[in-house]
N, C-alpha and C positions, 0 to 999 in steps of 0.2 A: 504494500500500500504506500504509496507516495506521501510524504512528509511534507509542510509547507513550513518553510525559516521563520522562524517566531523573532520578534524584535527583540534584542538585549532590554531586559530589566535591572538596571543598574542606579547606583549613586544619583548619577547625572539622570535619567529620565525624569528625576521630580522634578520639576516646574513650579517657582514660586513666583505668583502674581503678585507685581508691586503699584503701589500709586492706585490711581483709578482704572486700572488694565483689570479689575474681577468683574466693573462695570459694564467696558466695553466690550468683552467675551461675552459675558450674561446678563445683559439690560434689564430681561423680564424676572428676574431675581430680584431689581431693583427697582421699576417703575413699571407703567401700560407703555407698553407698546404701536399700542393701535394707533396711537396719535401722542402729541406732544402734550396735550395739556398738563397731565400730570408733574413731569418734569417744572411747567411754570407754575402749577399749584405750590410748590414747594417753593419758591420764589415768596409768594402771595403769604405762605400759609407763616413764613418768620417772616413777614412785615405785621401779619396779622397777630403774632406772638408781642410784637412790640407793643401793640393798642392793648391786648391783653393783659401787659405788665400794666398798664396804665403810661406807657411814658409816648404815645401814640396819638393821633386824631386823624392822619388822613392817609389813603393807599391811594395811591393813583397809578393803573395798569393805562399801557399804552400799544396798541398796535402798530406797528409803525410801518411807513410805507415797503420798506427794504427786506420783509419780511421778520425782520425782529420784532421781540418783544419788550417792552421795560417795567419793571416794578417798580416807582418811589416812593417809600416811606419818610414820615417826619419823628421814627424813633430816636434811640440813644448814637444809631451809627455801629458801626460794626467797630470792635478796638485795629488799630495799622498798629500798634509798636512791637515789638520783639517778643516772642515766648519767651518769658524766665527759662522753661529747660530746652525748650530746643532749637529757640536763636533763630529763629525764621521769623516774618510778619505775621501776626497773627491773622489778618485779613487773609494771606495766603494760603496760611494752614485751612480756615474752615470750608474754601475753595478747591481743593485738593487732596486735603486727608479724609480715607472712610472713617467713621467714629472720632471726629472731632466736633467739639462744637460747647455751646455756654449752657447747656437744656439737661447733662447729666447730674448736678448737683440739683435736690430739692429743697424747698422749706427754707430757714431763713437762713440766710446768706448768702443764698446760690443768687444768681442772674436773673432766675425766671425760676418764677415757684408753682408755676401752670403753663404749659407750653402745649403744642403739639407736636414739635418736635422732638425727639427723644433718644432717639441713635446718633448721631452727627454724624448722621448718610445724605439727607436729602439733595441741601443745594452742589455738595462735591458729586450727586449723580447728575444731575442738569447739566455740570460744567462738563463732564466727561461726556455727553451726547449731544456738544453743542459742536459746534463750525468754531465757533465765536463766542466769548462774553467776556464783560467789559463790566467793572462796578465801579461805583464814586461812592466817596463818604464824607460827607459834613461832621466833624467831631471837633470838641475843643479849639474851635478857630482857626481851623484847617480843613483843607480837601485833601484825599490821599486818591490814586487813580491808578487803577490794575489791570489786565489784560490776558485774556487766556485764547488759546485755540487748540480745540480738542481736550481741553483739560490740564495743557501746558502751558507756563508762564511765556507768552509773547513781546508783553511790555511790562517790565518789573517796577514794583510800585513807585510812584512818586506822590511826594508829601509837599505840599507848599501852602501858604498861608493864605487865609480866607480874605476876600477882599467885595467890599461893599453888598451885592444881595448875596453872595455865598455864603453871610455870617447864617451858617442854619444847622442844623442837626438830620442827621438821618442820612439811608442809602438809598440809592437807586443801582439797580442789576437792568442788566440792556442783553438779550441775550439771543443768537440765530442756534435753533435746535437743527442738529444735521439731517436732514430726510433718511439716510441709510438705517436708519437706528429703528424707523418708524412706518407701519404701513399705510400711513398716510401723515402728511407733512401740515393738514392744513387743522387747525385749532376748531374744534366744534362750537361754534358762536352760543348756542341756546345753552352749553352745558359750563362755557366760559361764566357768561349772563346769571345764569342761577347761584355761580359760586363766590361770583363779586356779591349781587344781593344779599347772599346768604350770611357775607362775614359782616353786611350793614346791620341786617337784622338782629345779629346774635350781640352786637356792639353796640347798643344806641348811644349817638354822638360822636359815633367813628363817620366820616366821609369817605366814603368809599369810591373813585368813578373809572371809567372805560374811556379812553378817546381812538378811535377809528382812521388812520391817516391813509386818504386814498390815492393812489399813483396818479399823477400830473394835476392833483388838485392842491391848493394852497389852503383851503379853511379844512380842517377836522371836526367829525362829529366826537360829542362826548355825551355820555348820559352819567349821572350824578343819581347815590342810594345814601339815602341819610334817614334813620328810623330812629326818630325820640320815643316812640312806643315798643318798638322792642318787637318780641314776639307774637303780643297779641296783634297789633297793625299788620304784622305779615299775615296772621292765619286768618283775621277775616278777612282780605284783600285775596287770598286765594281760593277759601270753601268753594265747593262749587256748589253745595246745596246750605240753605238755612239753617242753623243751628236749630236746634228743639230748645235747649235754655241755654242763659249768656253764659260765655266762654267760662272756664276755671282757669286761672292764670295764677303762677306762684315762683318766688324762689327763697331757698334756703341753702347757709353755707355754714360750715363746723366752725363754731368758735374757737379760740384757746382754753378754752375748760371745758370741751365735748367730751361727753361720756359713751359715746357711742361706738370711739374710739376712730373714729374720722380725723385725720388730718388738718391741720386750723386752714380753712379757706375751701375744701372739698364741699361738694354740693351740686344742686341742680337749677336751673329754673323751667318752668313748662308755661303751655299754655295745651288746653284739650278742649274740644269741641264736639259734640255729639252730634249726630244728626241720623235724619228716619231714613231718607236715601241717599242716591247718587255714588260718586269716589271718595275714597276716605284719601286725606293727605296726611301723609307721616314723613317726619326728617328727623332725625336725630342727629347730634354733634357731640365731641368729646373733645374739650378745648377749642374748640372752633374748626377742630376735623370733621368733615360730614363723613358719617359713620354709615354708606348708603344700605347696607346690608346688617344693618341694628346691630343689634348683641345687648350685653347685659346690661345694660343701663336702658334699654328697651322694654326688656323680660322686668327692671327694679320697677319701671313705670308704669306696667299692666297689670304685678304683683299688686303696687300701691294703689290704685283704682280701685280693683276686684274685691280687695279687702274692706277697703272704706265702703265700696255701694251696697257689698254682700252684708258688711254691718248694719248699716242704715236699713236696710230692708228687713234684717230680723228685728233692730229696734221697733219698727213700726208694722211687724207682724204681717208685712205687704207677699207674701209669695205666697201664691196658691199650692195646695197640696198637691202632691206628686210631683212637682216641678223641683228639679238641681241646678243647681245654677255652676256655670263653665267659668273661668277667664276670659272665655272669646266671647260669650254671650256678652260683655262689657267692651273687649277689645275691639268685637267687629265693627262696631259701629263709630268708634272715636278716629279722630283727626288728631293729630299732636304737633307741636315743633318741641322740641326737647334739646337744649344746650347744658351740657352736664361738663362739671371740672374735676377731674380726678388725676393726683398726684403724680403718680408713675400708673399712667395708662398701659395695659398689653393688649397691643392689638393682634387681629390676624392678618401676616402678614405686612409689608414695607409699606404696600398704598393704604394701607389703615382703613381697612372697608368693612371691617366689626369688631366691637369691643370684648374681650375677651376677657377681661378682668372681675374676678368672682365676685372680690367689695362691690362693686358700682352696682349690682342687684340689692344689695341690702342698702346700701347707700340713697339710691334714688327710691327704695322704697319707706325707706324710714322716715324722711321727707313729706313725699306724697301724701303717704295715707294719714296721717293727722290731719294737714291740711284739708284736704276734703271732705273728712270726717270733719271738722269743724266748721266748714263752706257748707255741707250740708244741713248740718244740725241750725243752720244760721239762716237759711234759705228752704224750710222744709216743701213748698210748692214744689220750687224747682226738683228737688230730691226726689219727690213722688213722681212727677212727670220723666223722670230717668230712670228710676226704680221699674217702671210701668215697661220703657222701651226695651229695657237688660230683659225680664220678666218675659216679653213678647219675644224675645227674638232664642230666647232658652227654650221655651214652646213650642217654636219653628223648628227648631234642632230638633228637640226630642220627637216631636208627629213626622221630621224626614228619615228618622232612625229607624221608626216603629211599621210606617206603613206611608204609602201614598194612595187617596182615595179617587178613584177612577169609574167612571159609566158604564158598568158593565154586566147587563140584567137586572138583578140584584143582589145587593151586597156589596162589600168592597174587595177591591184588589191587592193583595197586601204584595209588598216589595218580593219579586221569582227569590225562592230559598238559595238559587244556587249564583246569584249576586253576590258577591262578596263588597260589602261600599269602605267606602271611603269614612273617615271622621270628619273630613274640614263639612260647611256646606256653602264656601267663598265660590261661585259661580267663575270668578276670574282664574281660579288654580284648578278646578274640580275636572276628572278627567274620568270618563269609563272607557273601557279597551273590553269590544267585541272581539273574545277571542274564537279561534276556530280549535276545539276538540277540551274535554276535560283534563291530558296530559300537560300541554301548554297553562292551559286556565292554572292547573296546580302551580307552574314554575311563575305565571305572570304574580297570583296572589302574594308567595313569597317574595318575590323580588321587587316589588312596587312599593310608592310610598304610600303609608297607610293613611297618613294624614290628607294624602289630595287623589289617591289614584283609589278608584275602583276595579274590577273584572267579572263578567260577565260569559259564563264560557257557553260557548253554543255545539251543538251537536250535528254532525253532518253540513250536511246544505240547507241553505237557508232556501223557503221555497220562493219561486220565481212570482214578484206580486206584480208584475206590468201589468195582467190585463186580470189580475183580483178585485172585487167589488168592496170599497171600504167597509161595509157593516159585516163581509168575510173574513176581514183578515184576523180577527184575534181566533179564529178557529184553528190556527198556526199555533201552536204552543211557542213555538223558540220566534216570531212576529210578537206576538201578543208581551213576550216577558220582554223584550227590547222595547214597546211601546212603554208600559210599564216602569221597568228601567227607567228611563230618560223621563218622564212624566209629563209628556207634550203629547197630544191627540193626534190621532191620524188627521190629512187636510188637505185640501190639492191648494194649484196655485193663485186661485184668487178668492181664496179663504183670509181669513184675519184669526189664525189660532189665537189661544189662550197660553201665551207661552212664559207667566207666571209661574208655572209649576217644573221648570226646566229644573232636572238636578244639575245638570255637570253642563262646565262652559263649552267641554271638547269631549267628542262621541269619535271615537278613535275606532277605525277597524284596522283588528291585528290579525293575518293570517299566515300562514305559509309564505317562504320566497316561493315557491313553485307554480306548477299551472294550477294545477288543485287549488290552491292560496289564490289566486288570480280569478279565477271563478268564482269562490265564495265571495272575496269585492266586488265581484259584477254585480252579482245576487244583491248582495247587503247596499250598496251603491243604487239598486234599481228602485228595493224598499224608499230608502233615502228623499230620492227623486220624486217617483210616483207619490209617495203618501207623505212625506215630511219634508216638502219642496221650501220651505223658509226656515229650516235648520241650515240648510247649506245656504241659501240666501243671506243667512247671517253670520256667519264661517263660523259653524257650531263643528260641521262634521269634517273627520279629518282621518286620512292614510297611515297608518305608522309602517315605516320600513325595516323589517329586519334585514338581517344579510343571509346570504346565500351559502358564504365561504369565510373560513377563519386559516389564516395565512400564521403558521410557528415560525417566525425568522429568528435568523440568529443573529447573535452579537456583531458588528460592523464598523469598523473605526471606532470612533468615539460614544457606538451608540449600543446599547446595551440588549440583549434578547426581548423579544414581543412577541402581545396578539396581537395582528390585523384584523381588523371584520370591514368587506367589501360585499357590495350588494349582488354582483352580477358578474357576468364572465368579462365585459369590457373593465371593469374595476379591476378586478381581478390583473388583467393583464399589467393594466394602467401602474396596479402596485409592486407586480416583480418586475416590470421594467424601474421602478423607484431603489427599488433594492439590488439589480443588478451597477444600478450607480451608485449605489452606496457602499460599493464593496465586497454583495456577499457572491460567495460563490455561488455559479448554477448549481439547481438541486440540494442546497445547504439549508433547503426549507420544507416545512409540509404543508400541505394542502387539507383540510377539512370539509366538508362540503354536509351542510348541514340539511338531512330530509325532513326535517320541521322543525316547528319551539319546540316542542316536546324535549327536544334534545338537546334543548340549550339546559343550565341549569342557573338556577334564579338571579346570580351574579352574574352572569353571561347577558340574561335579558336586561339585567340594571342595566347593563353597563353599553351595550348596542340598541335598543328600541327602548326604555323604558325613562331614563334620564333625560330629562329636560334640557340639558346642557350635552349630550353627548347624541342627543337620536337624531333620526331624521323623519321628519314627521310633515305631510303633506297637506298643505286644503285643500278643500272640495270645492270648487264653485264653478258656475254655468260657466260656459264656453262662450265664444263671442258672439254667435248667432242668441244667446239669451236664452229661455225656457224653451219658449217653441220650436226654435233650430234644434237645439239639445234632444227636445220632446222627438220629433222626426225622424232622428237619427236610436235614437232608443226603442222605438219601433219597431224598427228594421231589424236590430238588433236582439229583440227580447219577444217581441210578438208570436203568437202561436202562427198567426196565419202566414208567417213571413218568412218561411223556408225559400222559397224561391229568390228572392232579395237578397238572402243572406248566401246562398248557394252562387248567385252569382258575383258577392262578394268577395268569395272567398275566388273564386277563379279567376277572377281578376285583381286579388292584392295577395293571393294566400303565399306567393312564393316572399313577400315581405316579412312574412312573421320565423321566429326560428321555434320550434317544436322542443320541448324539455322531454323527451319518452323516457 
């Protein structure tokens, strides 16, 4: 057997990455990718540390015509003189070294006793995935002016003395991010916009503003965020529906004789608005970090509600019997903006997308819930009119758990036994997955989330309802538990259903990659159309794709052993042509070719059709001819009398299709 010369493993093969060289090998370690914004967040977010110390009032970001961006703040200035230990300018250092920076000391003496920043990673990753950047600093009666490219010193600082408007304080960063770094180079305006407002909001009497400089024009636009009311001015300027009673707004922060064992200055402030319908808005921050994907200082503020409404309700003896009441039955319905200060935040991960820190649950609830408890006990109408909404919407839950009541002869229909549901009843997350066979059904239940995903396993073929008579079709057992299921009435298309009763936002048909699997979506797809033609009109109903084939590659240069999952034979090719460039040898892989889910096992289905983030999941909606084009061609296609049609369909397209035997 042939041997292939393996690479010496010696002294010398280790590699130490020096300077901002871990950044430029592995960006997405460090920041998003997608786009640059992030990078300048970190810019914004220690101008925004400076108003947070208090030594702060205004940011002013700049777009600028040359494609840079500039940050300036009127803080304390970044220090230029020397490090005591390592003799470099210290403006240098925080531009260039990973883990330097003023934000790891807390409490009193440090720099900043609330920050967001907290590794001294941030702005030295900006500099390492920039072209260019350029800082100024106003300090003690002086400008100092720096210079980097690539994250190397280009123009080494100079310091000279302030003269007439330069007596000022504060810095300004100007900075071109390199396109190579990023899968798109241009700054997302609407998510820039929301994050300037956001740092006005959480600061009232910080000025925050944007100015726009456009190519060959001489005036720039600017827009200007200055919020004296805080958070309540932002949540009602955004509700999109009416509050039910006037907002709860609060803040509270640990003194120096906290018994709670809180940090002196730790604390929250909210603002929470209830309402009967529409979108709930939530944001959360943790030092003026938007925390888009919550965490525990989310879970301290739901805790703190639940507990105060669930109190007030047994003081006042308001729940009717049999009824329990949830967390969500409180949560579902509230709006928040939430700005929470915690000491040494852990976040998950570098971009700080949720808080992970266990105190900040008990912190932001220890807070809350007196407060509310005593806003209620002080405001008992309002109490009761919330008590009533928490109460209704606990009821809702428990009648969509138990049973859905449906027109059929007499009696009710209670939810097909062999449903497995879901816990949430949030219509925006809520999913059922039509699956095809009881084997599969068993791996989907396992594998799915229980909180948003249902399965409904179906038996056989689903029967052909193109030319079935509506007041027929629940004579279909595996029709009738699907209507059921889903709890919207059969209806053609110029009907006005009743589609209040909808459980699940997404009606997922899951089958087979195979021809078998491709038939039952005909079938299941035909129901759809003919009888529940404004689910797909509202992009209720939707394809889930599994794969066909699971590719064992092996380790490859720098890249370590996998599963591939590929849909189809041109996939398929598409990824050993990926892998032949990557090094590995022909045939140094295996092929799996899966003849159903059945045979996936329930990590398998998470992980290719059932994850949100990992699947691939299709909608359903009319074609461009509309219903009746649509209608026409389904026809031809499904009709009993329409063998001739479809006969000579196939003779004249049949050599286009390829046959799976």
């Amino acid at each position: 057997m042939p041997t292939t010369r393996q690479a010496a493993y010696a002294e010398s093969s280790i590699r130490v990455l020096k300077g901002l060289e871990p950044v430029k090998q592995r960006p997405g370690m460090y920041t998003r990718t997608d786009n640059p914004l992030h990078i300048v967040q970190e810019v914004i977010d220690n101008a925004a540390d400076e108003a947070l110390a208090g030594f702060g009032h205004r940011i002013a970001v700049t777009l600028h015509a040359d494609g840079s961006i500039g940050v300036d703040d009127d803080g304390r200035g970044i220090p230029f003189g020397l490090h005591p230990e390592e003799q470099v300018p210290v403006l240098e250092i925080v531009f260039t070294r990973l883990h330097a920076g003023g934000k790891f000391d807390k409490g009193a003496g440090g720099a900043y006793s609330f920050s967001g920043g907290l590794h001294g990673v941030g702005v030295s990753v900006t500099n390492a995935l920039a072209r260019r950047l350029q800082v100024t600093v106003w300090r003690d009666g002086q400008v100092a002016t720096l210079a980097f490219a690539g994250g190397d010193v280009v123009e080494p600082l100079v310091v000279r003395k302030a003269t007439g408007s330069e007596r000022r304080h504060g810095t300004r960063v100007q900075v071109w991010p390199d396109p190579k770094y990023f899968e798109s180079a241009d700054l997302p305006r609407a998510d820039l916009l929301h994050l300037l407002r956001s740092k006005a909001v959480l600061m009232p009497g910080v000025t925050v503003s944007l100015t726009t400089e456009k190519p060959g024009h001489k005036d720039a636009e600017t827009q200007t965020w200055l919020y004296q009311g805080g958070l309540k001015d932002y949540l009602q300027q955004t509700l999109a529906a009416d509050p039910l009673i006037p907002l709860f707004e609060g803040a509270q922060y640990a003194t120096a004789n906290e018994t709670e064992n809180f940090a002196e200055g730790e604390g929250a402030a909210w603002c929470v608005a209830f309402t009967d319908d529409g979108a709930v808005l939530r944001e959360s921050y943790v030092n003026l970090i938007p925390t888009v994907a919550g965490g525990t200082h989310e879970s301290g503020l739901k805790d703190g509600l639940f507990g105060a409404i669930k109190g007030f309700i047994e003081l006042h003896a308001l729940l009717p019997k049999g009824v329990k009441l949830m967390p969500e039955d409180v949560f579902s319905r509230a709006s928040f903006v939430l700005s929470a200060k915690v000491l040494d935040p852990q976040f998950q991960g570098q971009i700080k997308e949720r808080l992970n820190s266990r105190d900040a649950l008990r912190l932001v609830s220890a807070y809350v819930k007196p407060a509310l408890e005593l806003w209620l006990n002080q405001h008992v109408e309002w109490g009761k009119k919330l008590a009533e909404l928490v109460i209704r919407q606990a009821q809702t839950r428990q009648r969509a758990a138990q049973k859905v009541e449906k027109r059929r002869g007499s009696g009710v229909a209670v939810l097909p036994g062999k449903l497995t549901d879901c816990e949430s009843r949030d219509l925006a997350f809520n999913e059922v997955f039509l699956v095809e066979g009881d084997s599969a059904g068993g791996s989907a239940k396992m594998g799915r989330d229980k909180e948003t995903q249902a399965v409904l396993p179906l038996r056989g073929k689903v029967l052909n309802t193109w030319e079935v008579e509506r007041d027929r079709l629940f004579a279909n057992n595996e029709v009738h538990d699907i209507a059921v299921a889903i709890g919207v009435d059969p209806h053609g298309p110029a009907d006005e259903p009743d589609l209040s009763g909808l459980r699940y936002g997404k009606v997922c048909i899951l089958s087979d990659a195979d021809v078998d699997g491709s038939h039952i979506q005909v079938l299941l797809l035909t129901l759809f159309f003919r009888h529940f033609p404004r689910l797909i009109e509202r992009g209720h109903v939707h394809i889930a794709r599994p794969p066909l084939f699971r590719i064992d590659a092996p380790a490859r240069g720098k890249r370590p052993a996998a599963k591939l999952y590929v849909l189809d034979e041109g996939e398929l090719e598409a990824a050993l042509d990926k892998l032949r460039k990557e090094g590995a040898r022909e045939g140094s892989w295996s092929i799996s070719r899966f003849k159903g889910l059945g045979e996936m096992n329930a990590e398998q289905l998470w992980e290719t059709t059932l994850n949100p983030e990992t699947r691939r999941l299709l909608p359903v909606s009319f074609a461009t001819p509309g219903f009746e084009g649509t209608a026409a061609a389904m026809t031809r296609l499904m009709g009993k009398g329409e063998a001739a049609a479809r006969r000579e369909l196939m003779e004249l397209r049949g050599d286009q299709v390829e046959v799976d035997v």
